[in-house]
N, C-alpha and C positions, 0 to 999 in steps of 0.2 A: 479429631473433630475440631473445627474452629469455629469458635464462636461469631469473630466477625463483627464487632462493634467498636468504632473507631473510640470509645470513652474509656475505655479496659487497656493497658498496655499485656505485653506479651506477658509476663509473670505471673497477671493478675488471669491471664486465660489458662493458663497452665494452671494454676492453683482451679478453676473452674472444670475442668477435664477431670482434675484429681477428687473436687468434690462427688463428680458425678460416677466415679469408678471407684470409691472406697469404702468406706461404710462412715468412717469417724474422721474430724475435724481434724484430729492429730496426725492422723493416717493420710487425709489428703495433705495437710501442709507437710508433711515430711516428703511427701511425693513431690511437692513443688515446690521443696528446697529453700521454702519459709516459714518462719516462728508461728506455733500455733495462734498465739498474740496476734499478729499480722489479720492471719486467714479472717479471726475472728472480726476484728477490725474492720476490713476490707467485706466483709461477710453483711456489715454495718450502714454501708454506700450505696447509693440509689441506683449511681449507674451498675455498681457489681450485682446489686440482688436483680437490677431490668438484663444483666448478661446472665446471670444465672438461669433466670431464667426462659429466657429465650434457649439457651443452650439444651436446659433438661425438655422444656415443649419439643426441642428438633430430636432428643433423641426417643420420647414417647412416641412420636408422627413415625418413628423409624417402626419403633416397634409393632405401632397398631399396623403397618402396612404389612410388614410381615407376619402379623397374625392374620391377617385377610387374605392374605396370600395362601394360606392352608385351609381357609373357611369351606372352598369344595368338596378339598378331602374330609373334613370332618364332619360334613354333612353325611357324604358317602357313608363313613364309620356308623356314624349315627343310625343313621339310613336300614342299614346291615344289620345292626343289633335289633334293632325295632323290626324287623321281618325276619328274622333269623333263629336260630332255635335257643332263647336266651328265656332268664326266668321274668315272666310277666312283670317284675317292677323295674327291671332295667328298659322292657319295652315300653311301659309306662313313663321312666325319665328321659326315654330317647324322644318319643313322639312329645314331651311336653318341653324339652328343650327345640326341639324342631319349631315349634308354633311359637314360644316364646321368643325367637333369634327372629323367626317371621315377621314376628307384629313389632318388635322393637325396629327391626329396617323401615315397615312402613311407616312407622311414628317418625325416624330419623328422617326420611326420604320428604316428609310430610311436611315438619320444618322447617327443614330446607329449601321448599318451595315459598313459604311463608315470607321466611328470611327474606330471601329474596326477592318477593314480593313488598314486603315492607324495604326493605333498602333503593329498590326503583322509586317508589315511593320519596322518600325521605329525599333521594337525589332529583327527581323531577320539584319538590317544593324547594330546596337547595336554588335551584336554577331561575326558577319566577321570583325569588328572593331577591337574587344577585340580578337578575334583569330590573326589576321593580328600584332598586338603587339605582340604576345606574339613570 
């Protein structure tokens, strides 16, 4: 994984990788062949903590993608259990995670219209701004 930001030299990425595959502070600087001191240090700096965390945001986006990526199959599962010859409280939490993953999409879906909406916004007064100066 590369982090990618011209303010971090290579060491200090490498020490970033290691944070993000270790569990402890000691265990990533040993990974990346610097003094726990260092890590800690370097742990301390604006531009490390703005690479750090850009780095862990890219690998969550990884991972939500591939949790969406099985979202059909586990509806299926779901699906199955909830029509299938299973004891009524498991039908029970299939059909109430079904409707709850339902209404959470539409509220995200809903949002994101908003967002969006307000960001046209924001940019079209941005624009009469910038004309009104000039």
């Amino acid at each position: 994984m590369a982090v990618n930001l011209q303010k971090i030299d290579q060491k200090q990425e490498q020490a970033i990788v290691a944070l993000l595959e270790t569990s402890t502070v000691a265990q990533a600087a040993k990974r990346a062949g610097i003094s726990g001191r260092t890590l800690l240090r370097w742990k301390k700096q604006d531009d490390f903590q703005a690479a750090f965390r850009a780095a862990r945001r890219k690998l969550l986006s990884q991972a939500i993608a591939r949790l969406q990526q099985e979202t059909g199959e586990a509806v299926k599962t779901l699906h199955a259990v909830m029509k299938g010859k299973f004891p009524a409280n498991a039908k029970v939490a299939a059909a109430r995670l079904i409707l709850d993953w339902a209404l959470k999409g539409a509220e995200i879906e809903d949002l994101e219209e908003r967002m969006k909406e307000l960001e046209d916004r924001f940019e079209r007064i941005e624009r009469k701004s910038s004309i009104s100066r000039s």
